[in-house]
C-alpha positions in Angstrom: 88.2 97.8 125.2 91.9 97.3 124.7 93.7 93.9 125.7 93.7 94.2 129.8 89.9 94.7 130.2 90.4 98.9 130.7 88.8 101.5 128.4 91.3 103.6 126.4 92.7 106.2 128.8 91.9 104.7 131.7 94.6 102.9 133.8 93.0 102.3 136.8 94.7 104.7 138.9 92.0 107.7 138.1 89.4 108.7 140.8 86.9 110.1 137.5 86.4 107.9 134.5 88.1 109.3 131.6 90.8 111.0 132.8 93.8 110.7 131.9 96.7 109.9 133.9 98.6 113.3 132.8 95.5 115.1 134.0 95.8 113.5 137.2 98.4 114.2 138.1 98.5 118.1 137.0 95.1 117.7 139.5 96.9 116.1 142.4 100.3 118.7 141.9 97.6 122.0 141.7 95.7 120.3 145.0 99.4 120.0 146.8 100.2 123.3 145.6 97.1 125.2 147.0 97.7 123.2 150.4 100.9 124.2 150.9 100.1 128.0 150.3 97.1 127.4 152.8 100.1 126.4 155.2 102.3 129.0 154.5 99.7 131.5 154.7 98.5 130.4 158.0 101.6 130.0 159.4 102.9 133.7 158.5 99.8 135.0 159.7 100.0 133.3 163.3 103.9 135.1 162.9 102.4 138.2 162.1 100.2 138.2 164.9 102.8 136.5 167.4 104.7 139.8 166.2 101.9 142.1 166.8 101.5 141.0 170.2 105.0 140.8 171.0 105.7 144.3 169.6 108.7 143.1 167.1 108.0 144.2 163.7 108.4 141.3 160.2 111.7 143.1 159.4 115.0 144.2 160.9 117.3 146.6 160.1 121.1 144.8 159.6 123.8 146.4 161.7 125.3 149.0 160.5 122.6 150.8 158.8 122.1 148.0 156.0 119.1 147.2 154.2 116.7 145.6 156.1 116.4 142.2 156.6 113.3 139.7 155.7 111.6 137.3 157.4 112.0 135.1 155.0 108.8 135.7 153.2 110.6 136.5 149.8 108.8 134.1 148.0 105.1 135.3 148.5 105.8 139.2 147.7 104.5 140.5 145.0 106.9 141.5 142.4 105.8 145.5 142.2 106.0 145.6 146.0 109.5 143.6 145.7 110.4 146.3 143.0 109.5 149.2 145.5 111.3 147.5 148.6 114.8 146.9 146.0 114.7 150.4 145.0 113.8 151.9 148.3 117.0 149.9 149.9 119.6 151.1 146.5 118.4 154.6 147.6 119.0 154.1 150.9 122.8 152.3 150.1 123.0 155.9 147.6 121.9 157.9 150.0 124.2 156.5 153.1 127.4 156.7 150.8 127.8 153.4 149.0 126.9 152.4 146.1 124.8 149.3 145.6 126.8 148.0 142.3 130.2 149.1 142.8 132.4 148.7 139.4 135.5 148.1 140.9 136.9 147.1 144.3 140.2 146.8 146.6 142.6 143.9 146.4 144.3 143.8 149.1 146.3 140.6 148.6 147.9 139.0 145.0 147.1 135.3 144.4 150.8 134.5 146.5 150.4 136.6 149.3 146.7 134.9 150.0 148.4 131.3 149.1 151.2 132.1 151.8 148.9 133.7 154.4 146.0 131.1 154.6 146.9 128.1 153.4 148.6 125.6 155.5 152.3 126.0 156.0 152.3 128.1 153.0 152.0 125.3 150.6 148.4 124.5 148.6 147.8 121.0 147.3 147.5 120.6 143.5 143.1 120.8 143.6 143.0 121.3 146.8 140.6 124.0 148.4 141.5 126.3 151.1 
């Protein structure tokens, strides 16, 4: 019994003797964790079946023939099916003329012609942002 009456490890904030408070809380974070994929599950499948009844589909295709465009579920697919869905989309961007990583690009204006044409008056502030 140390000096304020507890058992070693125990601080008083543990639901189970003996834990410690490290392991609580790892407990308490994996518990938050696994409600708030419950959540996220069950709200992307009462958007999945909103959808379905509505006849939209989870993803659109951007204007212009782009890739298409989530539903901002990103963060729950899994990585080979992310992996198929990237390639799939550089293929596309190949296959529709463009190319997904270009090396180089047009400059159409030089660091004085942007200055002049967008900033105020055609004069930029020491640290200022435009």
């Amino acid at each position: 019994i140390m000096a304020d009456g507890l058992p070693p490890g125990d601080d008083g904030t543990s639901s189970a003797p003996g834990l410690s408070k490290t392991e609580l809380k790892r407990r308490l974070k994996a518990e938050r964790i696994a409600k708030e994929k419950a959540e996220k599950k069950a709200a992307a499948a009462a958007a999945s079946a909103g959808a379905a009844s509505g006849g939209a589909s989870g993803s659109k295709k951007a204007a212009g023939g782009g890739p298409a465009i989530s539903s901002g579920e990103d963060d729950d697919v899994d990585p080979s099916k992310y992996y198929e869905l990237r390639c799939k989309t550089v293929t596309d961007m190949k296959a529709s003329g463009g190319h997904p990583y270009p090396h180089k690009f047009h400059v159409s204006h030089s660091v004085a012609e942007f200055v002049a044409e967008f900033s105020p008056e055609g004069i930029v502030d020491a640290g200022a942002r435009l």
